[in-house]
C-alpha positions as CSV (number, residue, x, y, z in Angstrom):
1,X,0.0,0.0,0.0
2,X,1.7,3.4,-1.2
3,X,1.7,6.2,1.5
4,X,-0.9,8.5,-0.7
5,X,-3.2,5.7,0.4
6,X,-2.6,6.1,3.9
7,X,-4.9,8.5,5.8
8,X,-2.2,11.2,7.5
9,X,-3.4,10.9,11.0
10,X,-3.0,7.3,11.0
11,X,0.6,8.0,9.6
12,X,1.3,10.6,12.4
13,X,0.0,7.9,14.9
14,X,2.3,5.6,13.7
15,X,4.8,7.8,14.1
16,X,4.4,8.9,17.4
17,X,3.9,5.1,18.0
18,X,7.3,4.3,16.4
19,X,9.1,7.4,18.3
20,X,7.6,6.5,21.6
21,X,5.9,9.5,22.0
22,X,2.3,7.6,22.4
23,X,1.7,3.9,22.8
24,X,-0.6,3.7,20.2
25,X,-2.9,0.5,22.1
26,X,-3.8,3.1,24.8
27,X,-5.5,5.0,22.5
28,X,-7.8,2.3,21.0
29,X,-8.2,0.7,24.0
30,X,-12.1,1.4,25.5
31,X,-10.8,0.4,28.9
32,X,-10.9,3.3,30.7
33,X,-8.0,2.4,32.9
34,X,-5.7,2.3,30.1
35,X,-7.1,5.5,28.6
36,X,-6.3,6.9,31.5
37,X,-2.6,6.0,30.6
38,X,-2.9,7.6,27.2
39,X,-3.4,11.0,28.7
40,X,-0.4,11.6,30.3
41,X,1.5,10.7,27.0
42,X,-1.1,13.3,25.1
43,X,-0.6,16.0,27.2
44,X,3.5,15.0,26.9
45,X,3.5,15.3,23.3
46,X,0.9,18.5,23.3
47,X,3.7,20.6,25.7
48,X,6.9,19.4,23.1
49,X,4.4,20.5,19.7
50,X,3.6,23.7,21.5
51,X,7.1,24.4,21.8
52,X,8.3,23.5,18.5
53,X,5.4,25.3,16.7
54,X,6.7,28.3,19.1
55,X,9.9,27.7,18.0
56,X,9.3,28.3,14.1
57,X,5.3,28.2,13.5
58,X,6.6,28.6,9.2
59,X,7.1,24.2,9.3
60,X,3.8,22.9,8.3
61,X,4.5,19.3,9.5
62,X,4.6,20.3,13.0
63,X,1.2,22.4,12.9
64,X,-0.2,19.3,11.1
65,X,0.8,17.1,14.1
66,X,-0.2,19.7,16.6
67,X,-3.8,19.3,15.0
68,X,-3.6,15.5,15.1
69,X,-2.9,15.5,19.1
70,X,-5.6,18.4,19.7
71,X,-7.6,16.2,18.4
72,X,-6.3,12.8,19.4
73,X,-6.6,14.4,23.7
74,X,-10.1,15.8,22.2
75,X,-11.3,12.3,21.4
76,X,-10.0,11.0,24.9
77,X,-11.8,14.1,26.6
78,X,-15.3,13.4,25.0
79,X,-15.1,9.6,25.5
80,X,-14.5,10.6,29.6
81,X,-17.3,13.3,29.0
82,X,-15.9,16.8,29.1
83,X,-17.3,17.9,25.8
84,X,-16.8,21.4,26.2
85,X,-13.0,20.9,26.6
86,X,-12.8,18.7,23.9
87,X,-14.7,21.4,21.9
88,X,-12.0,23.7,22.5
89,X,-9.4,21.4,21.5
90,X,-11.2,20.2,18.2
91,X,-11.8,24.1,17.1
92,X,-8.1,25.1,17.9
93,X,-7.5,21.9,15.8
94,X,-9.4,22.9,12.9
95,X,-8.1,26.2,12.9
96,X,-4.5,24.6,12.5
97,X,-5.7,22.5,9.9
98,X,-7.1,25.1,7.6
99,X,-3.9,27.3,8.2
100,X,-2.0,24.4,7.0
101,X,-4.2,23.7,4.0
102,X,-3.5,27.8,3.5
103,X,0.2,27.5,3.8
104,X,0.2,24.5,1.2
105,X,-3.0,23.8,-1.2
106,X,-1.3,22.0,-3.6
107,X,0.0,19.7,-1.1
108,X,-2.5,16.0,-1.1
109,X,-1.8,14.3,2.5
């Protein structure tokens, strides 16, 4: 299977996966003990993309996987029913999204 065919966020999942930056299981687990794990890791990764985006906002990639783990803590926060704080996260996600579709519309993934 090529990487066009690929949907991104599973690709930046991977990644993180592969990196150890989030155990990928804890995230598709529905026991909520182990989601409980994946938060820390979240909120881990969410701090270091904040500071890199800080650190040169002009890199696409790193918005891009900012948005992926707004959402990806977003998911985890509705799931364990704070759906206004996960509406927060999946607007500020969105917003990064469309300013990386901006910054690169001829780009496909």
């Amino acid at each position: 299977m090529s990487s066009a065919m690929i949907p991104p966020l599973l690709i930046a999942l991977a990644c993180g996966y592969l990196l150890g930056s989030v155990p990928f299981g804890l995230l598709l687990t529905r026991d909520p003990a182990r989601q409980a794990e994946a938060m820390p890791w979240l909120e881990q990764s969410l701090q270091a993309l904040r500071k890199t985006v800080a650190l040169d906002a002009t890199v696409v990639d790193n918005r891009a996987n900012l948005a992926a783990t707004l959402v990806n803590i977003g998911s985890q926060l509705k799931d364990g029913r704070q759906p206004q704080r996960a509406l927060e996260l999946f607007q500020e996600a969105e917003a990064l999204a469309r300013e990386c579709t901006e910054a690169v519309p001829t780009r496909t993934d």
